[in-house]
C-alpha positions in Angstrom: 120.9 -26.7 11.3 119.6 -28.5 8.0 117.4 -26.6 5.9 113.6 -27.0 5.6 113.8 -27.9 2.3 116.8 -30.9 2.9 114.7 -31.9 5.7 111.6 -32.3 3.4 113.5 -33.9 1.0 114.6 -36.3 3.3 111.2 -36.9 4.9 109.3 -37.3 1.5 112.0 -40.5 0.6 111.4 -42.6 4.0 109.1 -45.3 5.1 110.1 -46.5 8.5 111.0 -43.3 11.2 112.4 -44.8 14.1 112.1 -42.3 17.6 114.1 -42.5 20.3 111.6 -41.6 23.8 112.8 -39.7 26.2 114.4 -36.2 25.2 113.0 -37.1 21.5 109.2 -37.9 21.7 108.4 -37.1 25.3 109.9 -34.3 27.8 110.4 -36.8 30.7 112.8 -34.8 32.9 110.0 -33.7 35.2 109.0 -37.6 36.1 112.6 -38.6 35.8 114.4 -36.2 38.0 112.1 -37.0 41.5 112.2 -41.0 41.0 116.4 -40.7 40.7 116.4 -38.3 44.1 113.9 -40.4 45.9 116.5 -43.3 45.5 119.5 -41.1 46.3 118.0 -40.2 49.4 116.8 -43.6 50.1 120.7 -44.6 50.2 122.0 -41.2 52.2 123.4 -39.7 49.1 122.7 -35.5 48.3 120.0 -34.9 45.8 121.1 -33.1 42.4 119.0 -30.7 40.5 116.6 -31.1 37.4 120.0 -30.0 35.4 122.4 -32.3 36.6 119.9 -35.2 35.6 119.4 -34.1 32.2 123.1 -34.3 32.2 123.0 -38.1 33.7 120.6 -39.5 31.1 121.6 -41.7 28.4 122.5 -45.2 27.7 119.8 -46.4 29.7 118.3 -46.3 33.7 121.5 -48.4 34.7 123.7 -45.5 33.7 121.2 -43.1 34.6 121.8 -44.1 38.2 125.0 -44.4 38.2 126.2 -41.4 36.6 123.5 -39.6 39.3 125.1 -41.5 42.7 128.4 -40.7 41.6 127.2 -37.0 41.5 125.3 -36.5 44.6 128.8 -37.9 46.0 130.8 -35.4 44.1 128.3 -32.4 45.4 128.4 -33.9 49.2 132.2 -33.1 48.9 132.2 -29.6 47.9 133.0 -30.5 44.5 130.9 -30.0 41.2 129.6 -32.4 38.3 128.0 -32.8 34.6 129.0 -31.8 31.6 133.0 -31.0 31.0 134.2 -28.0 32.5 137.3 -26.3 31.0 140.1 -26.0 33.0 138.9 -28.3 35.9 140.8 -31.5 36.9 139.1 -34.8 37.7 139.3 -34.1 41.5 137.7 -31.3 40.8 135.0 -31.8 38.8 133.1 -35.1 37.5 132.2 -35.6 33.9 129.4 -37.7 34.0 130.0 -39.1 30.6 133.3 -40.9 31.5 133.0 -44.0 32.7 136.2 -44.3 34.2 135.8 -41.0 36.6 132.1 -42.2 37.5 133.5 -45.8 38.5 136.3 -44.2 40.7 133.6 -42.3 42.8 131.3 -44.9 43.6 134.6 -47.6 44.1 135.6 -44.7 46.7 132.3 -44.6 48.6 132.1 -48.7 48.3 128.8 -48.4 46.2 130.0 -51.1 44.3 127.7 -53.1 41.6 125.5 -55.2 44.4 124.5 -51.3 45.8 124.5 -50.0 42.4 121.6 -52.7 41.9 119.7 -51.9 45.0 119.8 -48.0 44.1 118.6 -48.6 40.6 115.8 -51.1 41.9 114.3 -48.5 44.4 114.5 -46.0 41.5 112.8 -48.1 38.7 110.1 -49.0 41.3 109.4 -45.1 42.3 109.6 -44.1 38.4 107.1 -47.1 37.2 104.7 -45.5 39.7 105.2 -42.3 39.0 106.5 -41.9 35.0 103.4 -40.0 33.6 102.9 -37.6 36.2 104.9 -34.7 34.7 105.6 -36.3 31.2 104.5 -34.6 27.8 104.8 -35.5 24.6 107.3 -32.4 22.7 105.2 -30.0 20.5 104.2 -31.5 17.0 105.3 -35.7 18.0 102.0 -36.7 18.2 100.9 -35.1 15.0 103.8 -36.4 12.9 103.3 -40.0 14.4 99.7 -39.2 13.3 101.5 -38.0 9.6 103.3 -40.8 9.0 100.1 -43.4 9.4 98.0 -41.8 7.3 100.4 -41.7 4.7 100.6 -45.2 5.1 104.1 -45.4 6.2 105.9 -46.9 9.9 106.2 -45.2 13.0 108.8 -47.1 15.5 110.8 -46.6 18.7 113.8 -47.6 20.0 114.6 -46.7 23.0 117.0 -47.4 26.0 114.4 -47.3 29.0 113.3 -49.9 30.3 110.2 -51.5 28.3 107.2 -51.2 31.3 107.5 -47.3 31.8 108.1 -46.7 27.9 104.5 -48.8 27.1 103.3 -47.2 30.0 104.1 -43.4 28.3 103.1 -44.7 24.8 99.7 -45.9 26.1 98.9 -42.6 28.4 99.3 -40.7 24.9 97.5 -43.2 22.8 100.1 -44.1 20.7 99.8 -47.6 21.2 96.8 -49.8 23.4 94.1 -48.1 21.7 91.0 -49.4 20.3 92.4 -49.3 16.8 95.9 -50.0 15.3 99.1 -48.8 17.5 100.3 -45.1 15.9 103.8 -46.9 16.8 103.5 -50.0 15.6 107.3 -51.2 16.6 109.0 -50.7 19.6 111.9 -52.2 21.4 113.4 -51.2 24.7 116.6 -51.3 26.7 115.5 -54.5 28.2 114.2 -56.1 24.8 116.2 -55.3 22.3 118.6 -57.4 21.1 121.3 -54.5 22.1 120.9 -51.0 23.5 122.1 -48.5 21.3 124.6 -47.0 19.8 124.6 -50.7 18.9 122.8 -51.2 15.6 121.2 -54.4 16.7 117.4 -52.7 17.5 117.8 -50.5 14.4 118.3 -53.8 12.1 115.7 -55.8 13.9 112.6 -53.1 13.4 113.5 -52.9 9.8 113.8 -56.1 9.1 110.1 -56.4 11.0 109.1 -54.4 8.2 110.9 -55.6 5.6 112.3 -52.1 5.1 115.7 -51.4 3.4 118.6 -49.2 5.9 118.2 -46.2 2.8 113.9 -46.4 3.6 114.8 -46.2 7.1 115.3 -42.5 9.7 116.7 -42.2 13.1 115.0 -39.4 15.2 116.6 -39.0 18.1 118.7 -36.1 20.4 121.7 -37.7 21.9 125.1 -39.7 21.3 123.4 -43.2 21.0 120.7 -42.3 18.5 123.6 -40.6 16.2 126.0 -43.6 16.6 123.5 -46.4 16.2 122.4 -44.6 13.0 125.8 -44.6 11.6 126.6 -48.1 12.9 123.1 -49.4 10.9 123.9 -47.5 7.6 120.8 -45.5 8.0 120.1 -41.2 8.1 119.4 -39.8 11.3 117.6 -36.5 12.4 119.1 -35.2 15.6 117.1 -32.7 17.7 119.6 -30.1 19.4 117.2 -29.1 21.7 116.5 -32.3 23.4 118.4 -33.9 26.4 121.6 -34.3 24.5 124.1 -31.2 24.2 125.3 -30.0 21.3 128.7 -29.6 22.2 128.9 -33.2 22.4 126.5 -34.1 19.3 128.1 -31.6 16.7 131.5 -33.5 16.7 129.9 -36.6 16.1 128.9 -35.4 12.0 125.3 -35.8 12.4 124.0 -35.1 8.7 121.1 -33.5 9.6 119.9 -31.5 12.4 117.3 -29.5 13.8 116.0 -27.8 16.7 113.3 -30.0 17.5 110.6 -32.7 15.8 108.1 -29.1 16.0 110.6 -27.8 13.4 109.9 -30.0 10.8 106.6 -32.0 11.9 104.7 -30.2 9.0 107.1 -30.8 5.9 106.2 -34.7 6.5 
């Protein structure tokens, strides 16, 4: 991991830190995990554990759903997936990251993308009721948010999820809908951004709202699309290891700095 005093460094030279949300700023697994097994049961499909969800997220609710349906099918059948497993063939085992193997399960069980809509609409319904029920914000996020203002630089977020849950977990902290000036005072979502990340599109957008130049600009975030749209914008990024990403799939990737999470370096700001 990056040392304290790169990290410092770093943090001392920017002006705009752009957050991802969930597995970044806010813990969500515990709000996320019963909304995606009150749809799967809601179509007849197994439920999956906490864990196999963690390993579903990423690349927005969409995926989200997917990647879980094509799971609880996988379980139903004996069978195992997540994260790659050495040694184990595709019939074995899913790897919910490729998107080939995740179509093939749901073309096999006809959950084609009409169902795939239906699933993901009585999930986003459940989860908009229910998103700050078991949500906290990771130790040290609110105080670095709280940093960065007084220093008189920009808190933003970018962020995959839909845009009414997202305000709706901003708000519940504070961190925007106060009665003074929003701690984040950017956002954009997976539904209004111009693209979801790893496209570069939100990343350009918030700086230029600012007026901020890419070497001004940070990328906090803890999975694939938070290190790739940082290196598709030209900008540094600070990936958390100990978020919802997994290492073993974030390492490869060259992130230039890392740490375990925004608690190890929320004080060097």
């Amino acid at each position: 991991m990056t040392s304290s005093t790169e990290l410092k460094e770093l943090l001392d030279h920017k002006e705009l830190f752009i957050f991802d949300l969930d597995g970044t700023m806010f813990n969500s697994l515990g709000d996320l995990a019963p909304a995606v097994n009150y749809a799967l049961k809601a179509f007849g499909v197994q439920q999956i554990s906490k864990d196999n969800v963690r390993s579903c997220i990423g690349n927005g609710s969409r995926n989200l759903i997917r990647r879980s349906v094509a799971s609880g099918l996988m379980f139903a059948a004996g069978k195992t997936a997540g994260e790659p497993i050495a040694g184990k063939s595709n019939a074995e085992h899913l790897d919910v990251r490729n998107a080939e193997a995740v179509a093939a399960v749901l073309e096999s069980a006809g959950f084609d993308e009409a169902k795939i809509d239906e699933v993901l609409k009585t999930y986003s319904n459940y989860y908009w009721e229910h998103c700050t029920e078991d949500t906290e914000p990771y130790e040290g996020v609110i105080e670095i948010i709280k940093r960065i203002n007084a220093l008189g630089k920009n808190a933003a977020m970018l962020t995959n999820k839909p845009e009414l849950p997202a305000k709706k977990i901003l708000a519940k902290f504070g961190l925007i809908g106060g009665e003074s000036a929003d701690l984040i005072s950017a956002y954009l979502c997976g539904d209004t951004s111009p693209e979801r990340k790893p496209s570069p599109a939100g990343i350009f957008a918030i700086m230029n709202q600012f007026g901020i130049a890419a070497e001004k600009a940070v990328m906090i975030g803890d999975d694939t699309p938070d290190v790739m749209a940082a290196k598709n914008a030209g900008i540094d990024s600070i990936i958390c290891l100990k978020g919802f990403g997994r290492p073993e799939n974030l390492l490869p990737l060259e992130p230039k700095y890392t740490a375990g999470h925004i608690k190890d370096f929320a004080e060097l700001l």
